[in-house]
N, C-alpha and C positions, 0 to 999 in steps of 0.2 A: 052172426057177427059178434054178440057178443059173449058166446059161448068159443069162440077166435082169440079175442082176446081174451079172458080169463088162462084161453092153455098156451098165451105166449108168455103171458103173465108167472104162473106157474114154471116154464121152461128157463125162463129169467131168475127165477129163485135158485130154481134148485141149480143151478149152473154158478150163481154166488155164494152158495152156501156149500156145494159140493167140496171136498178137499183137495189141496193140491199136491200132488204128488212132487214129494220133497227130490233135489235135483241127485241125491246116491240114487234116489230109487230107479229117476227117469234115467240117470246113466247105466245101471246095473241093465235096465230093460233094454238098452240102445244095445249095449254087451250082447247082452242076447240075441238079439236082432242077428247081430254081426257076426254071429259063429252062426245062425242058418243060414244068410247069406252067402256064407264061404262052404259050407255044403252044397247048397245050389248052382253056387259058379263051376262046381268041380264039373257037373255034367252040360256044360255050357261054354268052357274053357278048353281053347286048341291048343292039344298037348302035344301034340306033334312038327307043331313049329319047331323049329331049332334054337331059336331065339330064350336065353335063361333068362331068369329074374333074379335081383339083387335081393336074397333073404335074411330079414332079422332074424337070426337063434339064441337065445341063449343070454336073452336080452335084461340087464340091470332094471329091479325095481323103478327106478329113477327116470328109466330113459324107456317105458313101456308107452308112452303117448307120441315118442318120437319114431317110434320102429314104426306104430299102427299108421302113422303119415306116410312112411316110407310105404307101405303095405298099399294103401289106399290111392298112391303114386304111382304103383309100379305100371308097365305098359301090358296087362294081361292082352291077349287074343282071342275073339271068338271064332267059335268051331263057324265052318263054311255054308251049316243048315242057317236058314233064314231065319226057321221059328226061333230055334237056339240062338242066335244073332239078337235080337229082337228081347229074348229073353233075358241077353246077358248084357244089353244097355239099360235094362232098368237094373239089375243087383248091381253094377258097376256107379250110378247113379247114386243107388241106395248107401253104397258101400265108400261112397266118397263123402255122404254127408259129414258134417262134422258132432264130433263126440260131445256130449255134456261134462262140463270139467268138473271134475273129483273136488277141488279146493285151489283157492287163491295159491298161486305159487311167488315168493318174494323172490327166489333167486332161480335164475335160470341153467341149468345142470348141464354139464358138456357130456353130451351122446355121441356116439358113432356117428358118420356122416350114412348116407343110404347107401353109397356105393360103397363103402368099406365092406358089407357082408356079402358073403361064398352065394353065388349063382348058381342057382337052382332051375328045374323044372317048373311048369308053373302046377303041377300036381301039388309036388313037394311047398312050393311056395304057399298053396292055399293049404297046404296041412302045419304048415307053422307060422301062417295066420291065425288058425281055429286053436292051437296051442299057445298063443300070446295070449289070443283072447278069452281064455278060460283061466288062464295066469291071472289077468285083469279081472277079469268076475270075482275070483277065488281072494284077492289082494282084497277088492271092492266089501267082498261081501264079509269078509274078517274085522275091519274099518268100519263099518257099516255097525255090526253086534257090538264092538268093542267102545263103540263111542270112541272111538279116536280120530275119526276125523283125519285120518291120514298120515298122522303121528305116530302111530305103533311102528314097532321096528322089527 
């Protein structure tokens, strides 16, 4: 019993004193998350529907949290195996959570709407997901060394 309590006591510290990982970082990791994600859905997602998706390309610094909605929106399809089915409601789950924000924003930026971008496959669709989201790392992780805070231009 009270060798119980000493190691709840112990797990209680170290859980207080442990560091928190500051929100660039939990987002850069969420970043990453989200490009294996969209690796994953590729062999999970039915590409042979007819049906295209509305794809962000080519997308303004500005307006990279607005596309990834759009992205995280779109109506992808799972392929007709069960397992794959089953597999591709959890990354779709995963892939809708929401992002940790980079920095308070004062003004809100006019984006493209979702349906203004060229329809795509949903191959293509998840291959300029994983190309946003390396954009976003790449942006993050610049901001991140530079001590800028989201400032750099």
């Amino acid at each position: 019993m009270e060798r119980t309590f000493i190691y709840c006591l112990v797990i209680i510290f170290f859980g207080t004193v442990a560091p928190k990982q500051n929100p660039l970082n939990r987002r850069q990791t969420r970043l990453m998350q989200l490009v294996q994600i969209a690796k994953q859905l590729k062999t999970c997602v039915n590409d042979t529907d007819p049906a295209l998706l509305s794809t962000p390309e080519n997308v303004e610094k500005h307006c990279e949290e607005s596309a990834l909605k759009c992205f995280q929106e779109a109506p992808l399809k799972p392929l007709n195996n069960e397992e794959k089915k089953m597999r591709f409601d959890v990354l779709i789950k995963q892939l809708r959570r929401k992002l940790p924000q980079r920095e308070a924003r004062k003004t809100n930026p006019k984006c493209p709407s979702c349906d203004s971008f060229k329809m795509k496959p949903p191959q293509e669709f998840l291959n300029s997901l994983q190309s946003l989201l390396q954009k976003m790392i790449s942006y993050d992780h610049h901001s991140n060394h530079h001590h800028c805070h989201g400032q750099c231009t």
